[in-house]
Structures are given as C-alpha cells and as structure tokens.
C-alpha positions as CSV (number, residue, x, y, z in Angstrom):
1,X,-29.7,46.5,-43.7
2,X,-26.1,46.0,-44.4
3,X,-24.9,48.5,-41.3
4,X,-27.0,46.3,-39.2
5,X,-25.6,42.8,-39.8
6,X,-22.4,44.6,-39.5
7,X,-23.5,45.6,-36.3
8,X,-24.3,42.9,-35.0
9,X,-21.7,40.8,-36.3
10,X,-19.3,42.7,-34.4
11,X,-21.6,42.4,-31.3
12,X,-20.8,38.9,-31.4
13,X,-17.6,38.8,-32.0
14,X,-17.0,41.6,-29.5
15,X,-19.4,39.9,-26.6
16,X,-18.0,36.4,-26.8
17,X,-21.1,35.5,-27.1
18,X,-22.4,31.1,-25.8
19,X,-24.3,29.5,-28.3
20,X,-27.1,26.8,-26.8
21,X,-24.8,24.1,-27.6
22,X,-22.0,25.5,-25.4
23,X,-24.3,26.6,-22.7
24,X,-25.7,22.9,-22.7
25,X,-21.9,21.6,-22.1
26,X,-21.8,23.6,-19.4
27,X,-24.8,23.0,-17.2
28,X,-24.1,18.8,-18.0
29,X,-20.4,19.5,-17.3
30,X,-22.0,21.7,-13.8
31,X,-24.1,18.5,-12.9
32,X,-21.4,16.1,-13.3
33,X,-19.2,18.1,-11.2
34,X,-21.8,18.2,-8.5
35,X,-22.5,14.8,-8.8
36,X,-18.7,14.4,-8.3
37,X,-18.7,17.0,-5.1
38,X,-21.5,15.1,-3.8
39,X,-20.0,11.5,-4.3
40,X,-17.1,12.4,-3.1
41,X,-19.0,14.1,0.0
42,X,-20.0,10.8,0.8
43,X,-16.6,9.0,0.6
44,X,-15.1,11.8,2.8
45,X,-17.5,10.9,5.3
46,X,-16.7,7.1,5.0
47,X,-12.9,8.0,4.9
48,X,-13.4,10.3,7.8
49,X,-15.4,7.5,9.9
50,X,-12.8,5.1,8.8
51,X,-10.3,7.7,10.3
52,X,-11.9,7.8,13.7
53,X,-12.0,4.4,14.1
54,X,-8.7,3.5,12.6
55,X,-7.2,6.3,15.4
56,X,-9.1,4.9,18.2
57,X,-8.0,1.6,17.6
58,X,-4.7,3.0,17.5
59,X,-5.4,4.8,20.8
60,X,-6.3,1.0,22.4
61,X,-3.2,-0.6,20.8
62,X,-1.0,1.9,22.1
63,X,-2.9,1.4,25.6
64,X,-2.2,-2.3,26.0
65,X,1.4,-2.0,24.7
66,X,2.0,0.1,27.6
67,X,0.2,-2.3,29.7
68,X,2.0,-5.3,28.1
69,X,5.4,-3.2,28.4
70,X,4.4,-2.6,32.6
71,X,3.8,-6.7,32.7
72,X,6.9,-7.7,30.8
73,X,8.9,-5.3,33.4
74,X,7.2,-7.0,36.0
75,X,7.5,-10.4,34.8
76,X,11.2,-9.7,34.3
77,X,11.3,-8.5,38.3
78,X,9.4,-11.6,38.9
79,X,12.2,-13.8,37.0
80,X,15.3,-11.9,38.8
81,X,13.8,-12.8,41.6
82,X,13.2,-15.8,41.1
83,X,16.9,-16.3,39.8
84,X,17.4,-14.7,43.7
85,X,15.6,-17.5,44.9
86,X,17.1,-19.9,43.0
87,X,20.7,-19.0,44.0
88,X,19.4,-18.9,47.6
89,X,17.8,-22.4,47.5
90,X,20.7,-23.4,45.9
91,X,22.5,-22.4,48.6
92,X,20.0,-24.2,50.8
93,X,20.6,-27.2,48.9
94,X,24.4,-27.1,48.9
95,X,24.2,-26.4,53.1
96,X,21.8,-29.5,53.3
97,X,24.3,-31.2,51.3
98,X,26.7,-30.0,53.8
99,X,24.4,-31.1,56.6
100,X,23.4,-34.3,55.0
101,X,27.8,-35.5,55.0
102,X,28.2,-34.1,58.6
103,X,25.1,-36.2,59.7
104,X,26.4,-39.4,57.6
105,X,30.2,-38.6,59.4
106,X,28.4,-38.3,62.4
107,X,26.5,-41.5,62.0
108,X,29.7,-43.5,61.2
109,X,30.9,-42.6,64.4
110,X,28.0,-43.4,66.4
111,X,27.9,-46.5,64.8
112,X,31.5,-47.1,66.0
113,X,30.7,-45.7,69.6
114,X,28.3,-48.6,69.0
115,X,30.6,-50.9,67.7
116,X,33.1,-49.6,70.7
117,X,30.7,-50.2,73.7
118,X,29.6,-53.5,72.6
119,X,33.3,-54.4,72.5
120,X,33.8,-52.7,76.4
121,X,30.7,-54.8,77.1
122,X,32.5,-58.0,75.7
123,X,35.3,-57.0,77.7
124,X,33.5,-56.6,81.0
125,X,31.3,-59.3,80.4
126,X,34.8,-61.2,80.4
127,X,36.2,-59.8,83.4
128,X,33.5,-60.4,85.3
129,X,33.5,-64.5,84.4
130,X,36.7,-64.1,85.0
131,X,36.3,-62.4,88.3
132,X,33.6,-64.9,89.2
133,X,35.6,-67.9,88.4
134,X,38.7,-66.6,90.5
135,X,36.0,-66.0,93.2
136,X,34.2,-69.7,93.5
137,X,38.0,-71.1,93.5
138,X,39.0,-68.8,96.4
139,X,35.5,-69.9,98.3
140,X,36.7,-74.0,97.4
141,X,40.5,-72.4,99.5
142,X,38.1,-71.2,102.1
143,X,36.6,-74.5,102.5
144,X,39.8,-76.0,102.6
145,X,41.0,-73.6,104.9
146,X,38.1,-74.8,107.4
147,X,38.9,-78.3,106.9
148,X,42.2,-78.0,108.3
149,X,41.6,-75.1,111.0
150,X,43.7,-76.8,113.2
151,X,46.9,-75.7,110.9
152,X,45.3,-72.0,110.9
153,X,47.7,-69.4,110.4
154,X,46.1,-65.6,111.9
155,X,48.5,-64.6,109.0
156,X,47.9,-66.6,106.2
157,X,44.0,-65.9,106.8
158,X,44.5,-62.2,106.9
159,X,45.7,-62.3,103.4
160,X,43.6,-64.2,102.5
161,X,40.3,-62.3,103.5
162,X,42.6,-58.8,101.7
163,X,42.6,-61.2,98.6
164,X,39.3,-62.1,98.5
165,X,37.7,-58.3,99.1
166,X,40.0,-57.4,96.3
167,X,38.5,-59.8,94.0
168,X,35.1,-58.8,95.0
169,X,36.3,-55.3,94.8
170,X,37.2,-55.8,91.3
171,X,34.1,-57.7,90.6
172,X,32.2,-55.0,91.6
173,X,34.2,-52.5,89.5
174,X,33.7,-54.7,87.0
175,X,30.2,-54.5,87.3
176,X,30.0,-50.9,87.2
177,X,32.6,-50.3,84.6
178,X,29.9,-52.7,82.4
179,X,26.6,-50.8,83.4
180,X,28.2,-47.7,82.0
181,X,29.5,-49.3,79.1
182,X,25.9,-50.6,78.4
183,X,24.6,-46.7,79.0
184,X,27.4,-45.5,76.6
185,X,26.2,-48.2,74.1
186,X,22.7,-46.6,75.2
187,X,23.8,-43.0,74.0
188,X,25.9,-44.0,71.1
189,X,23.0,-46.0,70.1
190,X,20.4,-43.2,70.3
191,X,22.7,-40.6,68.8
192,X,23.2,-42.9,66.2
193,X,19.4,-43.2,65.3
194,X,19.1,-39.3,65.2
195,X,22.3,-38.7,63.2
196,X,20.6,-41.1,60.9
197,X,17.1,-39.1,60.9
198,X,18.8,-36.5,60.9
199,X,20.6,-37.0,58.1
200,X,17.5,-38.7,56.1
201,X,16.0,-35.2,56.8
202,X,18.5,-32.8,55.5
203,X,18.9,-35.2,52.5
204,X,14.9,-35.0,51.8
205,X,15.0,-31.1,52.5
206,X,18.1,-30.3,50.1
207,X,16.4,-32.6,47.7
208,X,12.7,-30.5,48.0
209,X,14.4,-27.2,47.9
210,X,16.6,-28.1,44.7
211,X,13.3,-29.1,43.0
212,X,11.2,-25.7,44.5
213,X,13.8,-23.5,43.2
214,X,14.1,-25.2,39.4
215,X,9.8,-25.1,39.6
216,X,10.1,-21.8,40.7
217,X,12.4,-20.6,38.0
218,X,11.1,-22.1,35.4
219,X,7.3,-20.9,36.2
220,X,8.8,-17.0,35.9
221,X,10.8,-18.3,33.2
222,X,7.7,-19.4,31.3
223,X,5.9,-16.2,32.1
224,X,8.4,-13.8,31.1
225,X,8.7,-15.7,27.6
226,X,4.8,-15.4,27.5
227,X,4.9,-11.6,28.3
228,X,7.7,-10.6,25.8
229,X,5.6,-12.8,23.2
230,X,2.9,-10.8,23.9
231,X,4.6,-7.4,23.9
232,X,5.7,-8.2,20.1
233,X,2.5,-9.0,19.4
234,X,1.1,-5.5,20.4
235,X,4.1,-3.8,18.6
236,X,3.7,-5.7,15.5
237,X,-0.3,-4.9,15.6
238,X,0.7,-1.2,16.7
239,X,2.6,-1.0,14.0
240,X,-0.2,-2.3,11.5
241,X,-2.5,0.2,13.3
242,X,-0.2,3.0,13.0
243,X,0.0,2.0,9.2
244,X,-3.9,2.3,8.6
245,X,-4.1,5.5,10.5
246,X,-1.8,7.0,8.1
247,X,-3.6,5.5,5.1
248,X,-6.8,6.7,6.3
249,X,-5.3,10.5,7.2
250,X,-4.0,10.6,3.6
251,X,-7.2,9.3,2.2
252,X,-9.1,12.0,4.1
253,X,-6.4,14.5,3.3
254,X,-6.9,13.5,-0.6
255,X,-11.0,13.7,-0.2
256,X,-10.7,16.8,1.1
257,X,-8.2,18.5,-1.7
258,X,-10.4,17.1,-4.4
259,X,-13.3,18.2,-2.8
260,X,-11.8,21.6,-2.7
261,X,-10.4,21.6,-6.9
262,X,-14.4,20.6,-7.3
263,X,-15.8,23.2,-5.7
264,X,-13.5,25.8,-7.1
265,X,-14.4,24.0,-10.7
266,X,-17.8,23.9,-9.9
267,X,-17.8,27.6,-8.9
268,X,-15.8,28.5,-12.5
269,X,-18.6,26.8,-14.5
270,X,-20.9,28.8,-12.6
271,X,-19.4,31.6,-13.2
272,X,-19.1,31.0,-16.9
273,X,-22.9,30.0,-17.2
274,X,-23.7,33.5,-15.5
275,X,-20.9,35.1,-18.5
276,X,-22.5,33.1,-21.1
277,X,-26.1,34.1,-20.1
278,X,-25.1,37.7,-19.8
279,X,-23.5,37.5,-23.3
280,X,-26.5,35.8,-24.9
281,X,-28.5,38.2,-23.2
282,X,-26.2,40.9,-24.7
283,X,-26.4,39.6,-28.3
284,X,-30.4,38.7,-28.4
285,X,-31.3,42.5,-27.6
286,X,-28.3,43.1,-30.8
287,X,-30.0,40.7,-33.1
288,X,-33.3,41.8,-32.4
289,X,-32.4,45.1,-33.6
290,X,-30.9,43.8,-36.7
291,X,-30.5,41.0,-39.4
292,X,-28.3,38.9,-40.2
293,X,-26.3,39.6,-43.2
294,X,-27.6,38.2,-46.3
295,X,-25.5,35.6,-48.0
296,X,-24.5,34.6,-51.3
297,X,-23.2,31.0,-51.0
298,X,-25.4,28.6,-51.8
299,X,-25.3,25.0,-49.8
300,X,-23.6,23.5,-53.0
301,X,-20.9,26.2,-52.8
302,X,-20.0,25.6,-49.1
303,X,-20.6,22.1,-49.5
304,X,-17.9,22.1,-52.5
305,X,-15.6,23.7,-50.7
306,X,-15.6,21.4,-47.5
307,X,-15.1,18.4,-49.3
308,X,-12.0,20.3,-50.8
309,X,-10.3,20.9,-47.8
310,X,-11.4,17.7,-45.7
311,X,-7.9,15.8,-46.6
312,X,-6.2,19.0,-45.3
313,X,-7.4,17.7,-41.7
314,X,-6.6,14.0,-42.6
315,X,-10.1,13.1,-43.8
316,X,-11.1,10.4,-46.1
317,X,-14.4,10.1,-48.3
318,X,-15.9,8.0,-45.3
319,X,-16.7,11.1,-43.1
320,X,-17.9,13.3,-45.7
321,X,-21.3,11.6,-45.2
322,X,-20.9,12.5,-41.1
323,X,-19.8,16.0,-42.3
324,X,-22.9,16.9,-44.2
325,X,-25.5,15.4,-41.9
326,X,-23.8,17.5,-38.7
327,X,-24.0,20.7,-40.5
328,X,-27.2,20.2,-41.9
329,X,-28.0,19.5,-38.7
330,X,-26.5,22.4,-36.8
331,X,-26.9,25.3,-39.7
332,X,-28.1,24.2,-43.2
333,X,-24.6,24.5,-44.4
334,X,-25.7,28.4,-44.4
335,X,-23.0,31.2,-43.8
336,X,-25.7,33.6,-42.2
337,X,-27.1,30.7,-40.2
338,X,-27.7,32.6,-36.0
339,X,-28.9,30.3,-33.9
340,X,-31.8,33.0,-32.1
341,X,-31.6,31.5,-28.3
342,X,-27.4,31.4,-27.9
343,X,-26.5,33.6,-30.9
344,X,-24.2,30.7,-32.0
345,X,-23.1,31.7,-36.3
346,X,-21.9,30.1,-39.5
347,X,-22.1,27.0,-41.0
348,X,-20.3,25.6,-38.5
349,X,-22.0,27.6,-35.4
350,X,-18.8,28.7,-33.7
351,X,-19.2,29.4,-29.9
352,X,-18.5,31.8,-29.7
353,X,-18.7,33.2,-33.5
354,X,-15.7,35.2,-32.3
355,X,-13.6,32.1,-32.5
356,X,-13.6,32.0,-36.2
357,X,-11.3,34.7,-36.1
358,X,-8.5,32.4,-35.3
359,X,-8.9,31.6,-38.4
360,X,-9.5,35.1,-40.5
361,X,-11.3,38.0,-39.7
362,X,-13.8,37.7,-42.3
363,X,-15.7,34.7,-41.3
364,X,-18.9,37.1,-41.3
365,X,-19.8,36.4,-44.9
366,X,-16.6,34.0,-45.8
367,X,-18.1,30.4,-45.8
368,X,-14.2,29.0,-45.9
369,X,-13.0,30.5,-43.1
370,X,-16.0,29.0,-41.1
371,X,-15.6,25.9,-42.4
372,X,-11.8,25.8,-42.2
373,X,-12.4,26.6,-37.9
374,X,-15.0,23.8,-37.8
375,X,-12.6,21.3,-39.6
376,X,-10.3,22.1,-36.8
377,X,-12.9,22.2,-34.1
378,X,-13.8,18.5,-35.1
379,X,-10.7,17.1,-35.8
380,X,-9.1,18.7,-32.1
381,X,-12.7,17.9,-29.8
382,X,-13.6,14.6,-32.1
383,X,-11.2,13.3,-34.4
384,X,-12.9,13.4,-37.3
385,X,-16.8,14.2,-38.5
386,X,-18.3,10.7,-37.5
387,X,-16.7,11.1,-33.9
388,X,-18.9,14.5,-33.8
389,X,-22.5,13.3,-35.2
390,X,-22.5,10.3,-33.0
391,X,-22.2,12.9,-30.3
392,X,-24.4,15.3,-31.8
393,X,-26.7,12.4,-32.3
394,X,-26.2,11.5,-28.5
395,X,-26.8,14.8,-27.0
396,X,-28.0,17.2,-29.5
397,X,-25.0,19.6,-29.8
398,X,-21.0,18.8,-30.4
C-alpha cells in the first residue's frame, strides 16, 4: 500500500498534474479572452468603417483643394488682368484728359474766332455807313453839279464819275469783305459748338472709363480675396482630415495587434487546457491504481501548525478564521486529501501538487511544507486568507 502512494505521488509530481480548480481558471480565463477577441472584433470593424470614411473624406478634401487651388490661379489671372485693364483705362482716362484740354484750348479759340469775326463785322458794318454816307454826299455834289451845268467842266466831271465808282467800289468790297466775315463768324461759331461737345464727351468718356476700370478691379479684387479664403479653408479642413485618417489608421493598426496578442493568448490557454486534461487524464488512471498515502496528522495538528506560521506571512488573528474555513473547504485540513477529478493534493490542494516542492521535497506526507506553499500561494495571488475565501466563496475555487 505504501509503494503505491509512492507511486503515485511521484506521478503527480512528475505529470504536473491541473487540479479542477486550475482547470476552472482556465476555461473562465479562455471565455474572457474570447469575449475580449470578439469585442474587440467588433470595434475593429467600427475602427475599420471609421477608416474608410475618414479616408474618403480625405480623398474629397484633397479634390476640392485642388479645385479651390485651379480657381484661386484663375482668379489671380482674372485680377492681373484686370490690373491690365486697369492701367489701360487708365490710360484711356489720362488720353481723354488729354483730349478733354485740347478740346477746351480748342474751344477758347473758337470762341475768340467768334469774338474776332464779330469785331470784322463791327468793322465792316462801319465801313459800309461810312461808305454810304460818303456816297449820299457825293449824289447831293451831283445835284449840285446839275444845277450849275452851265459851268460844267468835261474834266471836273470825269473825276468825279472815277470818285464815285471808287466809293461804290469800296462799298461793294465792303459788302463782301462783311458777308465773309459773317460766314467766318458762321464757322468759328459751329466749330466752337463741336469743340464744346466735343470736349463735354471726352470729359464724360474719361470719367466712365476711370469708374469701369476701379469697378472692374475691385470685382477681381473681391474674388481673388474670396478664393484665397476659400483655399485656406480647404487646407485647414485637409489638414483636420488628414489628422483623423491617421487617428483612425493607428486605431485600426492597434485593434488589429491586440487582436493578434489575443488570439495567440487565447491559443496558449487552449493549449494548456489540452496539457492539463492530458495530465489529469495521466494521473486518474495512476490513482486508480493506487491509494493515497495514509496520514498521520490529525486536523488539530495541521491546524496548530498554520496558526504558527501565519505571522511569518504578515498575518494577524483576523484571517485565521478565513484560513480555516478555505481549507476546510478545499481539503479537510487533510495531508492525503486528492481531489479524484483534477488530482489536485494536500491540505492546501497545490496545482499542481508538484509545486509544493518549491518548498521541500517531502510535501507528500509533511503537512508544513504544504501549508508553508499555500501561505505563500495566498499571500502572492490574494493577500491574505480573507482575500481568498471571498473568492473561493465567489467562484468555488482560489
């Protein structure tokens, strides 16, 4: 009977054997995992929508800053040539300014060609009275020359017939000399009206194409301004854009290497839950083969010898209550207690039993080197015995 505990003993401690409580961590610690692969499943999915449309936004804002770059460059080809037009309307304006002073020089002088022939008039008008007057005094001589025929003189008469042709001579140049005036004054007068609407014309034209060229320029002006306002609106929101793209890549980049650390966790617990079913599998054919060693502590003795070494582990009389409920709980406070299903040992049912041997080899039969190794266990996992019956409590193994 003795060779057989010893044979299985070491089957456990050479197996590694899982007890249930272990192999109960592992399957809740397998769900969680998946729960977590699957959760985060779903946020990749959200992250990775989030990603499309964040990039295809991006894709649109990059579009219209091109277009809103081609329409500033054209607004700014509009307002150079507008600037063109502006310097040739100027230009305009100065020659119509030009126009407008010839057209007032020219109208001061047709206004003295007025002034002129209406003085030649005057003057005509006088030589002609004049004329006229010396005429009706040499037809009173003629009269008088009649009167006294009887003293004619052939001589006397001839001269006086020369005189009076050359008077009428001169009356009649007279005459003429005051019909052209009056045309002259005619012409100056007419020349002087067009110089005038002349001038009233280039004056209105320089004045409309000084006030089409400002309009002009400042329309372009104004629409270049609203273009290069609306180009740094698209680079500021392309920036923004640009921003959340990169936020949503390293999101999805970050879903996707957690997803990949779960998996590969998800695929170690596996793997251990096959080992640990393999090892119990191992030990149950053992222990159905053999005993367990008998044992010659009794619960007093085990219990005596925790409550010694519980201030070794920084443990006051308030857990020893905690102490003695979990391992009555988990073993009886027996040495030999095997826990049929996992295999899990001792009083404080190691898993697996071979982990008491961090503490001595003889944990088989030695009641305070098991104790000693669950001390530890609690105090590392739990903090102290109360921290692992409310767990054992909670989810029937700690």
């Amino acid at each position: 009977m003795l060779r057989a505990g010893v044979i299985a003993a070491l089957s456990i401690a050479l197996l590694g054997v899982v007890p249930s409580a272990y192999a109960d961590d592992l399957n809740t610690t397998k769900d969680n995992t998946q729960s977590q692969i699957d959760a985060n499943s779903n946020q990749t999915a959200q992250d990775q929508a989030a990603l499309s449309q964040a990039s295809a936004t991006l894709l649109q804002t990059q579009e219209a800053l091109v277009q809103a770059q081609a329409d500033l460059v054209a607004k700014q080809q509009a307002t150079q040539d507008a600037q063109a037009d502006d310097t040739r309307l100027a230009a305009a304006a100065a020659q119509a300014q030009q126009t407008l002073t010839a057209k007032q020089a020219d109208l001061a002088a047709a206004q003295q060609a007025v002034a002129d022939g209406q003085a030649k008039i005057q003057s005509q008008r006088d030589t002609i009275g004049l004329v006229a007057q010396q005429t009706a005094q040499q037809n009173t001589t003629l009269m008088s020359l009649a009167m006294v025929l009887n003293n004619f003189d052939m001589g006397n008469l001839s001269d006086q017939f020369l005189w009076t042709g050359q008077v009428f001579d001169a009356s009649q140049n007279a005459m003429n000399a005051l019909v052209q005036a009056q045309q002259q004054l005619q012409d100056a007068q007419n020349q002087a009206q067009q110089a005038e609407q002349a001038a009233e014309d280039a004056q209105v034209a320089a004045q409309q194409a000084s006030q089409a060229a400002a309009d002009h320029l400042a329309v372009t002006q104004q629409a270049e301004a609203t273009s290069q306002q609306a180009q740094q609106n698209v680079t500021a929101q392309l920036s923004a854009n640009q921003t959340a793209q990169a936020n949503a890549q390293a999101a999805v980049t970050a879903d996707n290497t957690k997803q990949a650390q779960l998996q590969q966790q998800l695929a170690q617990i596996e793997q251990q839950i096959q080992e640990a079913a393999a090892a119990a599998a191992r030990v149950a054919a053992a222990a159905s083969s053999s005993a367990p060693p008998p044992s010659s502590v009794s619960v007093a003795d085990a219990q005596a010898i925790a409550k010694s070494l519980m201030p070794n582990y920084g443990f006051g009389n308030d857990q020893w209550g905690c102490l003695v409920n979990l391992w009555n709980y988990e073993s009886g406070w027996r040495v030999n207690a095997r826990n049929p299903s996992s295999g899990a040992y001792g009083i404080a049912q190691s898993l697996p039993a071979s982990k008491y041997n961090s503490v001595g080899t003889d944990w088989l039969t030695n009641p305070t080197t098991q104790i000693e190794w669950g001390l530890g266990y609690i105090k590392g996992r739990y903090g102290n015995p109360c921290g692992a019956w409310s767990h054992e409590m909670a989810h029937n193994w700690y």
